[in-house]
PDB file of N, H, CA, C and O in Angstrom:
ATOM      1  N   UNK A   1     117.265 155.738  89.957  1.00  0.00           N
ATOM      2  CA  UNK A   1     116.551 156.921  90.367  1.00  0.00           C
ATOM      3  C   UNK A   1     117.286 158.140  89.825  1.00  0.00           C
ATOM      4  O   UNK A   1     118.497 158.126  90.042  1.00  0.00           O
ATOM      5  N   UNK A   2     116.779 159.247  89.131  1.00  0.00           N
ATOM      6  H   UNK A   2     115.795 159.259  88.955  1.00  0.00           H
ATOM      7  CA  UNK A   2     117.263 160.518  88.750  1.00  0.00           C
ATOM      8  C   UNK A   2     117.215 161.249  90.031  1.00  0.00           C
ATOM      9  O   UNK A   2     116.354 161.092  90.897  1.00  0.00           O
ATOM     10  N   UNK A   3     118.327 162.151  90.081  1.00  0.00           N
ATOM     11  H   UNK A   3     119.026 162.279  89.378  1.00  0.00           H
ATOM     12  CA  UNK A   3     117.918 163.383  90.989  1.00  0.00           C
ATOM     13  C   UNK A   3     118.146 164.053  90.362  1.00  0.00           C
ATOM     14  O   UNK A   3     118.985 163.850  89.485  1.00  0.00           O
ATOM     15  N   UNK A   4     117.326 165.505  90.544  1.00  0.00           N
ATOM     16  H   UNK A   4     116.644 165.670  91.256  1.00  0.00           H
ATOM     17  CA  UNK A   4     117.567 166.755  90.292  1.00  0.00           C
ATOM     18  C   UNK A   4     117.636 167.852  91.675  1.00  0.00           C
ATOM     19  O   UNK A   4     117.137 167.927  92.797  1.00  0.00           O
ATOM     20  N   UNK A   5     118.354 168.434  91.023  1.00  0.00           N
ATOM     21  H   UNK A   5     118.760 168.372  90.111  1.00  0.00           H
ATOM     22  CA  UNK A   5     118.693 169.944  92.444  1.00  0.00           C
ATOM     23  C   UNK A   5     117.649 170.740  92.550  1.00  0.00           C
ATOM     24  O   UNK A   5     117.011 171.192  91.600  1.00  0.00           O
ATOM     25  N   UNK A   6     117.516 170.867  93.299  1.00  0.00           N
ATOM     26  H   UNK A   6     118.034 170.500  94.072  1.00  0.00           H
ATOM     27  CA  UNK A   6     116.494 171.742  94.099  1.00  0.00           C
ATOM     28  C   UNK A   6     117.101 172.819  95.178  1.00  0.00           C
ATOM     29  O   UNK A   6     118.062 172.625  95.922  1.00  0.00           O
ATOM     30  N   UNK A   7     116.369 173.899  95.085  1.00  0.00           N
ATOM     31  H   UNK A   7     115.588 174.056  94.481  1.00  0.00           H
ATOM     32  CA  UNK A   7     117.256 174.841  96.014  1.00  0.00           C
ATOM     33  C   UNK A   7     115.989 175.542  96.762  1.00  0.00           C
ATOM     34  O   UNK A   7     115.047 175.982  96.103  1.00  0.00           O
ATOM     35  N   UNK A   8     116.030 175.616  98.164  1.00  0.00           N
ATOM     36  H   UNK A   8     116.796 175.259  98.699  1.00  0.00           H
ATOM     37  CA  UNK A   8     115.018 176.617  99.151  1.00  0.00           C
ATOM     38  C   UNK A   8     115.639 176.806 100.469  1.00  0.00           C
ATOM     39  O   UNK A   8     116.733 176.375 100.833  1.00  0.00           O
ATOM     40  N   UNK A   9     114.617 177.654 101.276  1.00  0.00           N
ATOM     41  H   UNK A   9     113.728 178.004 100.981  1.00  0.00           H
ATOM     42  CA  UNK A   9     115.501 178.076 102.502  1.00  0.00           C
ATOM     43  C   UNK A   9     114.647 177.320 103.513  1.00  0.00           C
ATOM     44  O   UNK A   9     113.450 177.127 103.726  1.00  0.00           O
ATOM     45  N   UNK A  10     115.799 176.993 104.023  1.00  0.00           N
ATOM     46  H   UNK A  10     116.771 177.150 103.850  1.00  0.00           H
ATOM     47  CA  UNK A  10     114.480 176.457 105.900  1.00  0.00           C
ATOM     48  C   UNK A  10     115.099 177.642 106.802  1.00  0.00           C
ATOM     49  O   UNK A  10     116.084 178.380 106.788  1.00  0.00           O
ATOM     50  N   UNK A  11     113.934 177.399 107.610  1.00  0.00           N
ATOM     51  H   UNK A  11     113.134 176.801 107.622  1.00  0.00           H
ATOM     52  CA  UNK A  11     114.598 178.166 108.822  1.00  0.00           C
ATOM     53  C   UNK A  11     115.332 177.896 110.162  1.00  0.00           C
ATOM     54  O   UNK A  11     115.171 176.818 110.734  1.00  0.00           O
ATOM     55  N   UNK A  12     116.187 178.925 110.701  1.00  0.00           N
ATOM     56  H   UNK A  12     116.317 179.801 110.236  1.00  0.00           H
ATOM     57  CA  UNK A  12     117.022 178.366 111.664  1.00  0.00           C
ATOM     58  C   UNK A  12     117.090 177.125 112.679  1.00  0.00           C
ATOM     59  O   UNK A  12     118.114 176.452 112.790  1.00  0.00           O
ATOM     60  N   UNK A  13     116.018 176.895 113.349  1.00  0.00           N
ATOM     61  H   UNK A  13     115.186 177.442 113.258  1.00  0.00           H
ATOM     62  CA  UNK A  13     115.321 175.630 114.325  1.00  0.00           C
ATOM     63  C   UNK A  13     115.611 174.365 112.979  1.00  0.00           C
ATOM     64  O   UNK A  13     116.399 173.423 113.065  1.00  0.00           O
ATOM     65  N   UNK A  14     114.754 174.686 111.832  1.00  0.00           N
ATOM     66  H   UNK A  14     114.114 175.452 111.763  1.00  0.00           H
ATOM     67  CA  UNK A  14     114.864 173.274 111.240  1.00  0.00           C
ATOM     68  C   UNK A  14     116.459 172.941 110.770  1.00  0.00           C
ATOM     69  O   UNK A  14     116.810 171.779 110.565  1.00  0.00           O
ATOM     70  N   UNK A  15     117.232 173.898 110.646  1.00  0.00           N
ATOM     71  H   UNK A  15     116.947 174.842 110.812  1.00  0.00           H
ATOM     72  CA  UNK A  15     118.678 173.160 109.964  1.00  0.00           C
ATOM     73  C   UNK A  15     119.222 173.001 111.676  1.00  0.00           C
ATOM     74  O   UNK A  15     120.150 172.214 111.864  1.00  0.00           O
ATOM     75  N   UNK A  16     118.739 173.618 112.685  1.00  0.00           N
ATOM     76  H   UNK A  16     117.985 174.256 112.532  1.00  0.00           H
ATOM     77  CA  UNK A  16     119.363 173.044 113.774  1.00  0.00           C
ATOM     78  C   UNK A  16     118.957 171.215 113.944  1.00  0.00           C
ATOM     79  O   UNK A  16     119.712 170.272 114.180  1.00  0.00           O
ATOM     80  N   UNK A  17     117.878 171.241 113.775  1.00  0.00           N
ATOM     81  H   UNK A  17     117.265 172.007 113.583  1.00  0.00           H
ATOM     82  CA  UNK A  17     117.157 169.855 114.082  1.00  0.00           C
ATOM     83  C   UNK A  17     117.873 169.227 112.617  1.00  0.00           C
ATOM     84  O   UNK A  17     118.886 168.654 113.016  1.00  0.00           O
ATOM     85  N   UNK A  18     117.839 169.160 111.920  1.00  0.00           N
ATOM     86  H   UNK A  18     117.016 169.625 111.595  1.00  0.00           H
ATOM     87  CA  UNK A  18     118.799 168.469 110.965  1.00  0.00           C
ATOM     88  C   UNK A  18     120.619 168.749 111.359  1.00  0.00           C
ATOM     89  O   UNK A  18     121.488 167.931 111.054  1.00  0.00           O
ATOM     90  N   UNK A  19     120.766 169.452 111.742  1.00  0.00           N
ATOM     91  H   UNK A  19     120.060 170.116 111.990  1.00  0.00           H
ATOM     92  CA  UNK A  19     122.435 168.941 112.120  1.00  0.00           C
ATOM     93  C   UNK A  19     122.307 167.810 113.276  1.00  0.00           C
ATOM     94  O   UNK A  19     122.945 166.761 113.374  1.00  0.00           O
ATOM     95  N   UNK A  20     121.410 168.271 114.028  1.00  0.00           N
ATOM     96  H   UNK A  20     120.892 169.122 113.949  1.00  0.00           H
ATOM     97  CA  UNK A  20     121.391 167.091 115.512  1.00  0.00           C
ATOM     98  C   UNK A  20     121.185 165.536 114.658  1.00  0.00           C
ATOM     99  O   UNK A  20     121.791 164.521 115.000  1.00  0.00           O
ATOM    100  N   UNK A  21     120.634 165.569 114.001  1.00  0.00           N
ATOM    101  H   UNK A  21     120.141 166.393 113.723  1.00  0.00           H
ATOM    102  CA  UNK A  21     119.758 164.611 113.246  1.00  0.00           C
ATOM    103  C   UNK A  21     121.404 163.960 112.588  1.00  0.00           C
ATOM    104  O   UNK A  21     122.033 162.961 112.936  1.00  0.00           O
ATOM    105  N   UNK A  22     121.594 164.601 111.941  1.00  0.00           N
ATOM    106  H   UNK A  22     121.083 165.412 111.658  1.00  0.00           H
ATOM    107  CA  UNK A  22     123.264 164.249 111.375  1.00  0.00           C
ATOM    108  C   UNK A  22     124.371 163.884 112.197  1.00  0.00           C
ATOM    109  O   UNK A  22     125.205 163.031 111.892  1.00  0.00           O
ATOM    110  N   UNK A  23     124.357 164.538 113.223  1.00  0.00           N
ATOM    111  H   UNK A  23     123.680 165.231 113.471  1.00  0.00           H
ATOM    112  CA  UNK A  23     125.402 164.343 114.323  1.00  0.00           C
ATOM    113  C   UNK A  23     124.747 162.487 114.638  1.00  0.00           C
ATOM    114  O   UNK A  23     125.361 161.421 114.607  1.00  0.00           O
ATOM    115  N   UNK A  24     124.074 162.630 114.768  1.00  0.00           N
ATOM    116  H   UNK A  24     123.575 163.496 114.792  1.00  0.00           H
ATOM    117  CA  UNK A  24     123.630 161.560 116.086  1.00  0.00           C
ATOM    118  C   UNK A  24     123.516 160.300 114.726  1.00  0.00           C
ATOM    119  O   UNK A  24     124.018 159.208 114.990  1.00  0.00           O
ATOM    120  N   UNK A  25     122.927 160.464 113.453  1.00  0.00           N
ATOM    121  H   UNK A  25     122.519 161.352 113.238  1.00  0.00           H
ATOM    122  CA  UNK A  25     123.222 158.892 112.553  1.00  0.00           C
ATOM    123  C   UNK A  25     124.437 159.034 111.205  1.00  0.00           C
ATOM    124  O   UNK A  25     124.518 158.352 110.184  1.00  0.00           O
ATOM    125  N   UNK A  26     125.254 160.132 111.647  1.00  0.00           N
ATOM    126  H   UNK A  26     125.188 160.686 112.476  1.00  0.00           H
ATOM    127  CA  UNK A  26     126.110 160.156 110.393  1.00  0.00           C
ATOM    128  C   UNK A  26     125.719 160.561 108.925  1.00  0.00           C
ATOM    129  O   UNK A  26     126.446 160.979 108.024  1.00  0.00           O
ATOM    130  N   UNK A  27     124.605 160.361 108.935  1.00  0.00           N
ATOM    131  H   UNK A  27     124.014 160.021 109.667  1.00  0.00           H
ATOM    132  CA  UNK A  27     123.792 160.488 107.713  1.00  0.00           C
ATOM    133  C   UNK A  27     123.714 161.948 106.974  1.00  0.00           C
ATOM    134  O   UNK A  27     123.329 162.748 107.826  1.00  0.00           O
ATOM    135  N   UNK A  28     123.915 162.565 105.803  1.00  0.00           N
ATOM    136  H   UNK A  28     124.228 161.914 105.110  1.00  0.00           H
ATOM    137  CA  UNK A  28     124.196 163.520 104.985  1.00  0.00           C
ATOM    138  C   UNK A  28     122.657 164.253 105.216  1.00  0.00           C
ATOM    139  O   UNK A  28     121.660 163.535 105.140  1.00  0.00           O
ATOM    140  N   UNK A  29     122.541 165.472 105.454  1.00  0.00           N
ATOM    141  H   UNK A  29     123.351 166.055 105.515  1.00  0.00           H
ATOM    142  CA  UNK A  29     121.275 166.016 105.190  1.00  0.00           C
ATOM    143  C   UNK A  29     120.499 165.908 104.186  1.00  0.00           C
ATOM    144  O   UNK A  29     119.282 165.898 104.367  1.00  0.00           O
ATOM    145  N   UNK A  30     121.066 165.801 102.874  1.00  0.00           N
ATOM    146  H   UNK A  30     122.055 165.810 102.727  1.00  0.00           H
ATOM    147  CA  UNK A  30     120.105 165.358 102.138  1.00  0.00           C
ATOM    148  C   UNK A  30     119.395 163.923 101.736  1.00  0.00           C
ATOM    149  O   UNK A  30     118.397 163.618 101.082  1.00  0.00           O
ATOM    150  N   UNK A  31     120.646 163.028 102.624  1.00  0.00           N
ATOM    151  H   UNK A  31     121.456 163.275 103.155  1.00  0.00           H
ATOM    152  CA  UNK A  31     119.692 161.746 102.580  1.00  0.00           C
ATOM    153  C   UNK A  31     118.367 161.980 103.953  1.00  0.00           C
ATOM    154  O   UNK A  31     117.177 161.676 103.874  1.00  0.00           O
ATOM    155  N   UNK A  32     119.034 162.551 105.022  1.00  0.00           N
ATOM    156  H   UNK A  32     120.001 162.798 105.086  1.00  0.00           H
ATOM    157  CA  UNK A  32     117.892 162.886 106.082  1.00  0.00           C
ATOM    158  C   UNK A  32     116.458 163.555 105.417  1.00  0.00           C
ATOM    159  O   UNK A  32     115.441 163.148 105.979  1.00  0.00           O
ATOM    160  N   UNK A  33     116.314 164.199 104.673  1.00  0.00           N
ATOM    161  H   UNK A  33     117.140 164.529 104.216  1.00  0.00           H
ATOM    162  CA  UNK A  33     115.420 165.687 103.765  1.00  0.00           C
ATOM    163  C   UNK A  33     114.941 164.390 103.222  1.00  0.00           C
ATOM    164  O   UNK A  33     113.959 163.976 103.838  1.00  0.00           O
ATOM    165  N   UNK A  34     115.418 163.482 102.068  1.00  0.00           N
ATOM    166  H   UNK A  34     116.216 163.819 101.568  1.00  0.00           H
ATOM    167  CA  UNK A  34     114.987 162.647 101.096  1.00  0.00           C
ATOM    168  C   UNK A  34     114.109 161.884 102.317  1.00  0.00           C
ATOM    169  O   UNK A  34     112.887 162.015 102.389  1.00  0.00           O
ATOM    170  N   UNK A  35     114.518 161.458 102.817  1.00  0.00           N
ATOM    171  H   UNK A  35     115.511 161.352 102.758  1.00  0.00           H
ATOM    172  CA  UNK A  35     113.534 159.968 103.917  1.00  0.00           C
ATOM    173  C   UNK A  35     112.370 160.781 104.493  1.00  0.00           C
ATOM    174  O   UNK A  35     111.347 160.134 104.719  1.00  0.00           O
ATOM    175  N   UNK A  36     112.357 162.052 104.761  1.00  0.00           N
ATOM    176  H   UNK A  36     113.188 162.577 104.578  1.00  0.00           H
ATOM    177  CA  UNK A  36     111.661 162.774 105.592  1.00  0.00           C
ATOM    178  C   UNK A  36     110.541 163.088 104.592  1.00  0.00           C
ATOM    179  O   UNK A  36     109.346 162.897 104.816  1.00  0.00           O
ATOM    180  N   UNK A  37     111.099 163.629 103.379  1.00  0.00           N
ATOM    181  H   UNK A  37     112.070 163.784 103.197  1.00  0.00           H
ATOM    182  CA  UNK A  37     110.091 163.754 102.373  1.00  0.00           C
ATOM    183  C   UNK A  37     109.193 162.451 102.248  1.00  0.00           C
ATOM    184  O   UNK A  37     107.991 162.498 102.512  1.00  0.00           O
ATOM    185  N   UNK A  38     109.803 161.326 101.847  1.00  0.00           N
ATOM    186  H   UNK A  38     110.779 161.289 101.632  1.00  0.00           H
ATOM    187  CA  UNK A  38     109.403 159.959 101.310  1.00  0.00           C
ATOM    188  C   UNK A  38     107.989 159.478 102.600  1.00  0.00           C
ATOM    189  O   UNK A  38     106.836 159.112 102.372  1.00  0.00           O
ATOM    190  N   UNK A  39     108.774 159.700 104.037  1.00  0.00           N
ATOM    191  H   UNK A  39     109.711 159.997 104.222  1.00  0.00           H
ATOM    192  CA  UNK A  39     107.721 159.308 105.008  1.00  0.00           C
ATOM    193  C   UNK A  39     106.429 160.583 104.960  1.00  0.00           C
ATOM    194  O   UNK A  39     105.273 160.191 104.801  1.00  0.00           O
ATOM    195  N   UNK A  40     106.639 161.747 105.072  1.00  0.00           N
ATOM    196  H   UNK A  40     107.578 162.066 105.200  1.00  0.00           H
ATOM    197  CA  UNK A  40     105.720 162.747 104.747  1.00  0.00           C
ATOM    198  C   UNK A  40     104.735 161.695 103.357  1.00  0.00           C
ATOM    199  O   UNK A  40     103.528 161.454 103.317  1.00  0.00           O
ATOM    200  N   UNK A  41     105.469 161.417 102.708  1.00  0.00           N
ATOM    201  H   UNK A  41     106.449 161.613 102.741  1.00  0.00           H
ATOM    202  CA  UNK A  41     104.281 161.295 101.260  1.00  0.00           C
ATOM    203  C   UNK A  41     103.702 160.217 101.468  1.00  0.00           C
ATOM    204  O   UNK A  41     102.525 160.080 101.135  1.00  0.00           O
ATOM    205  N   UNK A  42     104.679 158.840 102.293  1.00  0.00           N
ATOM    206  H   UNK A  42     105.635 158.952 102.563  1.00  0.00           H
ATOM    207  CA  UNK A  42     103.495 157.912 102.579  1.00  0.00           C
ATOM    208  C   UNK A  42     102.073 157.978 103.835  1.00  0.00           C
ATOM    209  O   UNK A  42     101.027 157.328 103.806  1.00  0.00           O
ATOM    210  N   UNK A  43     102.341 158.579 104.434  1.00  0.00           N
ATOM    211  H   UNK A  43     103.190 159.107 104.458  1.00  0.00           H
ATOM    212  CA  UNK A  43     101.757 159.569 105.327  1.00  0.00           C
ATOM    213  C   UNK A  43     100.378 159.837 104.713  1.00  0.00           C
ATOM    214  O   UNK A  43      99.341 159.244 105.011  1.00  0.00           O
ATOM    215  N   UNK A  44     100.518 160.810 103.819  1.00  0.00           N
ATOM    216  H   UNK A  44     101.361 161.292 103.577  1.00  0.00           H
ATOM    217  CA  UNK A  44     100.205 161.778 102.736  1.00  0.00           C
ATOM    218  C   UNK A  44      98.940 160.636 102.200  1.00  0.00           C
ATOM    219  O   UNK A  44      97.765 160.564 102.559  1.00  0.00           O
ATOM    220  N   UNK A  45      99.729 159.791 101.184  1.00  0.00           N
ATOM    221  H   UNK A  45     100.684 159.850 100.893  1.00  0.00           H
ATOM    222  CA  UNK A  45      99.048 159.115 101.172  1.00  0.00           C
ATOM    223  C   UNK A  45      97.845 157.983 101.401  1.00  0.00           C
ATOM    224  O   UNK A  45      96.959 157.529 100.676  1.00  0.00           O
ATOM    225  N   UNK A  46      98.339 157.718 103.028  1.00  0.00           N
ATOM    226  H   UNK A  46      99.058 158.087 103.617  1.00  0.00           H
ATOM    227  CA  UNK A  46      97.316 156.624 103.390  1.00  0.00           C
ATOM    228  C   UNK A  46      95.987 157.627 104.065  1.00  0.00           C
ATOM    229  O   UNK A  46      94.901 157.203 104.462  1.00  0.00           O
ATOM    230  N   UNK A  47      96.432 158.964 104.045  1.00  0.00           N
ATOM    231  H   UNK A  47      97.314 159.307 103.723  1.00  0.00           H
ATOM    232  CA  UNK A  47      95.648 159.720 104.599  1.00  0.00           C
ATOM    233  C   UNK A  47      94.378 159.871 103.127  1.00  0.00           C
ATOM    234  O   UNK A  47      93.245 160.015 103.586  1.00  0.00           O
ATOM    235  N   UNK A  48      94.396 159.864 102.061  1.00  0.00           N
ATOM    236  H   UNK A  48      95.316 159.748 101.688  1.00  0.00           H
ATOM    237  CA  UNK A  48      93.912 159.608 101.297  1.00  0.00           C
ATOM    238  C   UNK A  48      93.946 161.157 100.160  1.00  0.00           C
ATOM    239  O   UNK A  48      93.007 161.606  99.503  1.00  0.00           O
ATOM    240  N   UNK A  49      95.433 161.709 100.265  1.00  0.00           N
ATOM    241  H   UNK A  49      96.196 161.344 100.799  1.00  0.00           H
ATOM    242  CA  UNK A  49      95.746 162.615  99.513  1.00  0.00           C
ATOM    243  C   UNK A  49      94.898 163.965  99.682  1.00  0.00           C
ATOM    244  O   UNK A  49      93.870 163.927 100.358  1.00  0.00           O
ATOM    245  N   UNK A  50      95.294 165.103  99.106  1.00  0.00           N
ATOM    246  H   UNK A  50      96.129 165.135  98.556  1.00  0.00           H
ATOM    247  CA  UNK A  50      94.607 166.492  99.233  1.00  0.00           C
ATOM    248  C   UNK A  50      93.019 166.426  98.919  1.00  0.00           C
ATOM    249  O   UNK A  50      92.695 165.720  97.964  1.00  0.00           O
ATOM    250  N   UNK A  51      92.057 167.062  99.595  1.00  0.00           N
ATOM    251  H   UNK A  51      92.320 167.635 100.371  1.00  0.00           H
ATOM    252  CA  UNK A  51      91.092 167.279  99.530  1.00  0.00           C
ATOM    253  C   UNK A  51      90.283 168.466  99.063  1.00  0.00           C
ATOM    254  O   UNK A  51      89.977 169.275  99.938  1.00  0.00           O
ATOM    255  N   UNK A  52      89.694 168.815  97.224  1.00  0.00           N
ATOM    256  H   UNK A  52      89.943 168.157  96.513  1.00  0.00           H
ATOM    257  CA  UNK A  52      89.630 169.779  96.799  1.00  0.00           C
ATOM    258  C   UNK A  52      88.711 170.727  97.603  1.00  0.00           C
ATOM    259  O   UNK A  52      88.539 171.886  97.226  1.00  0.00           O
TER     260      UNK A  52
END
């Protein structure tokens, strides 16, 4: 898998809910962000994608 960097801002509540999120499985925020994305898209998907 390639990664590339990406840079944006969240806001205060969400990096709170991602430190809790970190505290509690050890897990690096950006592997937390990556899984969160990944479930969002399968999600995404079975929903049957954007609707023009």
């Amino acid at each position: 898998m390639t990664m590339k960097r990406m840079n944006f801002y969240l806001a205060g509540l969400q990096i709170k809910r991602l430190k809790a999120i970190n505290k509690k499985t050890g897990l690096p925020l950006s592997d937390i962000l990556r899984r969160a994305i990944d479930q969002y898209w399968e999600r995404f998907e079975k929903k049957g994608g954007m609707k023009a």
